[in-house]
C-alpha positions as CSV (number, residue, x, y, z in Angstrom):
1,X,-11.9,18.3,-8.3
2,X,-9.0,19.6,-9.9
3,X,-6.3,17.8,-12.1
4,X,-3.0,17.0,-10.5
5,X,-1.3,19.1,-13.0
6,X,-3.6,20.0,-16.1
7,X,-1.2,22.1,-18.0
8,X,1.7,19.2,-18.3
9,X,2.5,17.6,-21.4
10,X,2.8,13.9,-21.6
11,X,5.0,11.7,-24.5
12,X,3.2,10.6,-27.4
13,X,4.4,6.9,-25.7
14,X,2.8,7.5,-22.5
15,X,0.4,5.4,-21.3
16,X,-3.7,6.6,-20.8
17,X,-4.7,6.2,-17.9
18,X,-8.1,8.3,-18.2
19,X,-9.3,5.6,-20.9
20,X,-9.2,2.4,-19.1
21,X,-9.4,-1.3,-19.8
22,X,-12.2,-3.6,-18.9
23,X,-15.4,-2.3,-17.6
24,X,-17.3,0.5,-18.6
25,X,-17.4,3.2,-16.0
26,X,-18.2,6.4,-17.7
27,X,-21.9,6.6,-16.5
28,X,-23.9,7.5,-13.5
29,X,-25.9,4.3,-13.8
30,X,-22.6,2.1,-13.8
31,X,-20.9,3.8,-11.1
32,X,-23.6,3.1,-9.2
33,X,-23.6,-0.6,-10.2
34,X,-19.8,-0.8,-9.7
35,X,-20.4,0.3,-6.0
36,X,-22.8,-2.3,-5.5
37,X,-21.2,-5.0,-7.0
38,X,-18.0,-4.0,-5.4
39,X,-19.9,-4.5,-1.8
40,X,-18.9,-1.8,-0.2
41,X,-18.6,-1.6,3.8
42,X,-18.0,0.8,5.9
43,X,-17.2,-1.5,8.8
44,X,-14.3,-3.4,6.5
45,X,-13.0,0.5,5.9
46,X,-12.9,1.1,9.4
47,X,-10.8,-2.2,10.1
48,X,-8.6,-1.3,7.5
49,X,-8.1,1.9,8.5
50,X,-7.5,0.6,12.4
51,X,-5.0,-1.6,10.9
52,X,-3.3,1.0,8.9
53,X,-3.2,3.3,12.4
54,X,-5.4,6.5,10.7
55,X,-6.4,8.3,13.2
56,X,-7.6,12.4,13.7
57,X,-4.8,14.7,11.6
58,X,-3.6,11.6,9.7
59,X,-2.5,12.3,6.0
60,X,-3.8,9.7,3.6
61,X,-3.6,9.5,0.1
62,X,-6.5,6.9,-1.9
63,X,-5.1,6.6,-4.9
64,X,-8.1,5.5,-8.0
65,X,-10.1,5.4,-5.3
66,X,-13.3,4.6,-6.8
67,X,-16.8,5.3,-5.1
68,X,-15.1,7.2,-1.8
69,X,-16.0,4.6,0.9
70,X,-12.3,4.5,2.1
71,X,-11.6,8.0,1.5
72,X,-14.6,9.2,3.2
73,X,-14.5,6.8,6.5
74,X,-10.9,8.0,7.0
75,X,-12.4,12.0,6.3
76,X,-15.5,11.1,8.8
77,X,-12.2,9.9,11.6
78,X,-10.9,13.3,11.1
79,X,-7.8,12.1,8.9
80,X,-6.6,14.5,6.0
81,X,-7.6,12.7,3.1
82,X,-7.1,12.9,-0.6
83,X,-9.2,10.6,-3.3
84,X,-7.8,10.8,-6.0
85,X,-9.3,9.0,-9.0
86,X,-9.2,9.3,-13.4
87,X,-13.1,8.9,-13.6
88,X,-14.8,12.1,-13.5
89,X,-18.3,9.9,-12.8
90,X,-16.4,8.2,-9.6
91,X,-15.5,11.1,-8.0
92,X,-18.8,12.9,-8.4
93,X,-20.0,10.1,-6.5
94,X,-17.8,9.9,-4.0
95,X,-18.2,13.5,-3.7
96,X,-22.0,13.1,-3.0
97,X,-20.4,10.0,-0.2
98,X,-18.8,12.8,1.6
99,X,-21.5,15.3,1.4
100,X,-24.2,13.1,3.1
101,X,-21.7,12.3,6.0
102,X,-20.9,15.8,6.0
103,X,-17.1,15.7,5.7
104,X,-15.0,17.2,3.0
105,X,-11.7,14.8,1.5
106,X,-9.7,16.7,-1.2
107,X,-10.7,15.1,-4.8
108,X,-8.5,15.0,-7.6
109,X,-8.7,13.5,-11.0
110,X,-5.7,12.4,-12.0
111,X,-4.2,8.7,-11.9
112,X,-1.6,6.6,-10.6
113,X,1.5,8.0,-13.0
114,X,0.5,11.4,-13.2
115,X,-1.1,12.8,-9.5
116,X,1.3,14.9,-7.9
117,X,0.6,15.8,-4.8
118,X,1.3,19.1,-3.3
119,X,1.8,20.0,0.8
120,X,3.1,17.2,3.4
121,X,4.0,14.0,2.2
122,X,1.3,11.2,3.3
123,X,1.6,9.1,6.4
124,X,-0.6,6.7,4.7
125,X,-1.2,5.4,0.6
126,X,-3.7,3.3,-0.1
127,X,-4.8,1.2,-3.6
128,X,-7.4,-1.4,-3.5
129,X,-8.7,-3.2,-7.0
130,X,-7.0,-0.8,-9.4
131,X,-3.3,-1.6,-10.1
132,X,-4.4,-4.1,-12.2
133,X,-5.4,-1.2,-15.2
134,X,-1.7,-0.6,-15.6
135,X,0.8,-3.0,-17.7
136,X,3.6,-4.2,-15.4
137,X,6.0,-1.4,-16.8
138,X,3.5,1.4,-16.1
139,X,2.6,-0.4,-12.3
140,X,6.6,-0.3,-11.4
141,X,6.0,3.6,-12.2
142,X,3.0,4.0,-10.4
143,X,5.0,2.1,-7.3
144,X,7.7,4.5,-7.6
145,X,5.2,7.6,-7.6
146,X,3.3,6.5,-4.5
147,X,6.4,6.1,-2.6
148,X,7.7,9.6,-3.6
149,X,4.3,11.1,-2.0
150,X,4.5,9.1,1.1
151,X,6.6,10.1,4.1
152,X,9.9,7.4,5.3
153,X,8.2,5.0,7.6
154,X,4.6,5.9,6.2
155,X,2.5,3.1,4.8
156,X,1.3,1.7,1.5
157,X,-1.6,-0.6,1.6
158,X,-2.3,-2.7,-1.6
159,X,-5.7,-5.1,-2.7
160,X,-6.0,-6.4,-5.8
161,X,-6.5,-9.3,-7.9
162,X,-3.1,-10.5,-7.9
163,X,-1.8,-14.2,-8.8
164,X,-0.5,-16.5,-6.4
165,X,-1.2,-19.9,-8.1
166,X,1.9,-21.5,-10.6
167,X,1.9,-20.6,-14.2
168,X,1.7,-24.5,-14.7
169,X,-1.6,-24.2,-13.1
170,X,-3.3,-21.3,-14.2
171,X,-5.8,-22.3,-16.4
172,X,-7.6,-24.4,-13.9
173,X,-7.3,-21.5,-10.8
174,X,-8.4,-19.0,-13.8
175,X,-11.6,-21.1,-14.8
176,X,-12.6,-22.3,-11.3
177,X,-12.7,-18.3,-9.8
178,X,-14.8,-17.5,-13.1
179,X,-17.1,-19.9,-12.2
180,X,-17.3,-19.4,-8.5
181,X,-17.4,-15.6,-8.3
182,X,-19.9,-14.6,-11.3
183,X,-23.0,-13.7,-10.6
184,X,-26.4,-13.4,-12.6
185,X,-27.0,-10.1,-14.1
186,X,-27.7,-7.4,-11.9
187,X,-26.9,-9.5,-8.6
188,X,-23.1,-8.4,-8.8
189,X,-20.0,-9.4,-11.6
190,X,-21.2,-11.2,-13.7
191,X,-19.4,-14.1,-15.5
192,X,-18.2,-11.9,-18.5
193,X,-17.2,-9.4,-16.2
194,X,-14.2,-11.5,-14.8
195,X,-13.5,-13.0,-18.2
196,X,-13.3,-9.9,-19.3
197,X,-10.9,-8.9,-16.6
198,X,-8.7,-11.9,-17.5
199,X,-8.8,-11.2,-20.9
200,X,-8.2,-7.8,-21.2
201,X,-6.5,-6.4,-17.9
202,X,-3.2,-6.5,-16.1
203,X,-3.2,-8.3,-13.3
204,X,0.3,-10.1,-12.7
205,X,2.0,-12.7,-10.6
206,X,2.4,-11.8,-6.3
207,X,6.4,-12.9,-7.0
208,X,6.2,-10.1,-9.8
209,X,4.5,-7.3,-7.4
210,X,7.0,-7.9,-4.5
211,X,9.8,-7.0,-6.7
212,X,8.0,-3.9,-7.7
213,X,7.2,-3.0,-4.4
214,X,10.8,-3.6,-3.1
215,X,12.8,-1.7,-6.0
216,X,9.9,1.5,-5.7
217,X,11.4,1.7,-1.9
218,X,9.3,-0.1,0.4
219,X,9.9,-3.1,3.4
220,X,6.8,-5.5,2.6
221,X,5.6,-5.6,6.4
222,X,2.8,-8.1,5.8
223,X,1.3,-10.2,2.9
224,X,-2.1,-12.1,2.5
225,X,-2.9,-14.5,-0.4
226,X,-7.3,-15.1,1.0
227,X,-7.4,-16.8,-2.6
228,X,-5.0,-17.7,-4.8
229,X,-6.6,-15.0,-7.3
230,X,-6.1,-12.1,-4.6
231,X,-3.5,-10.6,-2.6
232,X,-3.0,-8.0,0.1
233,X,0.1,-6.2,0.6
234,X,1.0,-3.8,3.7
235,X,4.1,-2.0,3.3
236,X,6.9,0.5,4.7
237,X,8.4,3.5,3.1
238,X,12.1,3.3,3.6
């Protein structure tokens, strides 16, 4: 799993991705609890994927992709893919993902700002439920990095927690998802979890992320606001 490029020397201002905010991931035990709190599904990764056109020989690129489920049902489709993820405990895991269906994605550790990736530019970039880590400054240079790895025309997929509600009304959206989406101990995120995320993660405004998106150098093709605490985003590289 090698690092994007291990021998490069960052600012003193840069930002760290490999020490990030929120949740604890740095064990076995709560990777494994991340992946079954995060639900996944195979199926939904196969929908998305339909959706996104990845098919056999298609280049993707998963960027902190987490536990491998997207990375590994594009791999099992015959696609080219590429996880790439700053948790050295994630990618072990999504590495044992691959090896029981017997495919073989390309793992790297490295993060949004500093994965370069090396051989044909993507057809296809994907980020679900990570973006978030970054401040808004270091998300416009992530943006700008995924588009410089993806091919003109290719496609950038984005999931995240992402605000749709009005400032105005933000305390009530904010309390009312708390409440809904916790979950008792060991039954999924818990309570804390999300205030935790609110607290002390970046997760911005939808108007904020289509400006990103557009001045990184992509046409938003679709958008999806399922709550107004989430967003989806399906783009084109120009």
């Amino acid at each position: 799993m090698p690092r994007s490029d291990p021998a490069r020397s960052l600012p003193a201002w840069y930002f760290s991705e490999y020490a990030p905010v929120g949740i604890d991931l740095g064990s076995r035990a709560a990777v494994a609890a991340y992946d079954r709190n995060q639900g996944t599904d195979p199926l939904a990764d196969d929908a998305l994927l339909d959706r996104l056109g990845v098919t056999d020989g298609t280049r993707l690129i998963d960027l902190a992709c987490g536990t491998g489920s997207l990375t590994v049902q594009a791999a099992r489709r015959g696609a080219v893919a590429h996880g790439v993820d700053v948790s050295a405990e994630m990618l072990a895991f999504a590495k044992a993902r691959a090896d029981r269906f017997d495919v073989a994605p390309q793992w790297h550790h490295a993060g949004f700002l500093d994965y370069t990736h090396q051989g044909p530019l993507a057809d296809v970039v994907t980020t679900k439920s990570a973006l978030h880590q970054l401040p808004d400054f270091w998300k416009q240079q992530a943006l700008v990095n995924a588009a410089e790895m993806l091919r003109a025309g290719g496609f950038f997929y984005l999931w995240d927690v992402i605000f749709s509600f009005e400032a105005s009304s933000a305390e009530t959206h904010l309390r009312d998802w708390i409440a809904a989406a916790g979950r008792p101990d060991g039954e999924g995120f818990t309570r804390t979890d999300f205030e935790t995320h609110v607290r002390e993660e970046f997760s911005t405004y939808a108007w904020i992320v289509e400006g990103m998106l557009r001045r990184a150098g992509f046409d938003i093709v679709s958008r999806a606001f399922p709550r107004p605490t989430h967003a989806e985003f399906c783009c084109r590289r120009r």
